[in-house]
N, C-alpha and C positions, 0 to 999 in steps of 0.2 A: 596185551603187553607181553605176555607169555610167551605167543606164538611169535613176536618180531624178536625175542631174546631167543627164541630156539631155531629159530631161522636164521639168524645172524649167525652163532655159536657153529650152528651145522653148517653155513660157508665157508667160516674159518678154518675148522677142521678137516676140511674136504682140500684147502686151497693152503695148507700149511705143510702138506707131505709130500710137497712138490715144490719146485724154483721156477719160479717165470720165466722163460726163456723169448716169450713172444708178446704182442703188443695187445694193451686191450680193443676191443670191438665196440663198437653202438651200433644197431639196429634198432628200425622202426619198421616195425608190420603194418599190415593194410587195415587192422582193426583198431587201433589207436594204441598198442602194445608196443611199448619201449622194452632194451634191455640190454644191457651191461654185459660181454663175456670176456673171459680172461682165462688163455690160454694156458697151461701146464703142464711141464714136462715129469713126468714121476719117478722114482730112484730108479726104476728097472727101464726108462726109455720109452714110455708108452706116454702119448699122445691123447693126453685127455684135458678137458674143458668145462670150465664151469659156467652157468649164465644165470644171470637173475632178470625174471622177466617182472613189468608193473603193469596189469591191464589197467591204464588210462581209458581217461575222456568217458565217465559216467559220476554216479555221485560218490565222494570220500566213504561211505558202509558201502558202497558195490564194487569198491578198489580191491582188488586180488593179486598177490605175487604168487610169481614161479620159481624153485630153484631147482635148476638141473645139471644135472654131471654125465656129458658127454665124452664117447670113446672114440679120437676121429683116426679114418681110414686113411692109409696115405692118400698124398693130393696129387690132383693130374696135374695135365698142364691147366687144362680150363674149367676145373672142377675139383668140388672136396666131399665124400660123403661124411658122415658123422650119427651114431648111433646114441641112446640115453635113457637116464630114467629120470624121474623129476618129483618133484612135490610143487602141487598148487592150493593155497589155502585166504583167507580172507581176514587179512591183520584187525581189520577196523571192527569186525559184527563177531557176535556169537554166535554161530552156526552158521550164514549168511546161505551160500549155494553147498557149502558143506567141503571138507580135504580131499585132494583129488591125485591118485596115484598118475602119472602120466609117465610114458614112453615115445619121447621124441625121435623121431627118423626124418635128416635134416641133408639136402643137398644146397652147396655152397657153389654157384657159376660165379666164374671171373671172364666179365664179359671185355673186358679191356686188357689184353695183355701187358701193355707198358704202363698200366698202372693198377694195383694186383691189391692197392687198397680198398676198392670198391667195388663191392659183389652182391649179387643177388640170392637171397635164400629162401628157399623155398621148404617148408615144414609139415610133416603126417607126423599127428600122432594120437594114437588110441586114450582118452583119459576114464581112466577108473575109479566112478563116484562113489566113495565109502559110501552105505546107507541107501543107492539108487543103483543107477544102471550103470553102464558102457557107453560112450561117444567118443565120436571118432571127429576130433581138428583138424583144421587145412590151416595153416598161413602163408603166406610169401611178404615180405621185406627188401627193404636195403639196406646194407650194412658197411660200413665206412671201418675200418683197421685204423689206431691210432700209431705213430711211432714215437 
């Protein structure tokens, strides 16, 4: 219960010093990984992102969230890239797979130009197991922009 109260707190805090300027996101990854982002604009103009990810579809103690706070690069016409760091840790167990430092590097295709809410994302990112080693994740997704 700790760790969903300090997870919580630290998305608010991250998503408070900023104005929404743009619409939330859903994404579903090919793993059964849902997730939530919600773009913001920060006092000084920068282009940053927050996302909370739910690794679904195994049992409630193997459920693990992500929260991550992305720096996105300006967008092309058919592309966005997007930089970050993250926290992944495991609400339901104590200890479970253990808190995992991550570094998202996340490319955004807009394969449909006349319609620019539905994109493909493709995800690297190195994660860093307190207590273990280093691994390296791939994802790719679809990701729907709400307005």
């Amino acid at each position: 219960m700790k760790r969903l109260l300090l997870l919580t707190s630290l998305l608010v805090s991250l998503l408070a010093g900023g104005s929404a300027y743009s619409q939330v996101g859903l994404t579903y990854y090919n793993t059964g990984i849902i997730s939530v982002n919600l773009p913001v604009r920060t006092l000084n103009g920068k282009a940053i992102a927050g996302e909370l990810k739910v690794f679904a579809n195994r049992a409630i103690k193997d459920v693990s969230t992500e929260l991550d706070l992305f720096y996105r690069l300006k967008a092309r016409e058919y592309h966005r890239f997007s930089v970050g760091v993250g926290f992944k840790t495991d609400l339901f167990t104590d200890g479970g797979v253990g808190n995992t430092l991550v570094f998202p590097m996340e490319l955004e295709v807009f394969p449909l130009q006349e319609f620019k809410r539905l994109s493909v994302v493709l995800e690297l990112a190195p994660e860093y197991v307190f207590d273990d080693d280093v691994k390296l994740r791939s994802l790719i997704g679809l990701r729907y922009t709400f307005q």
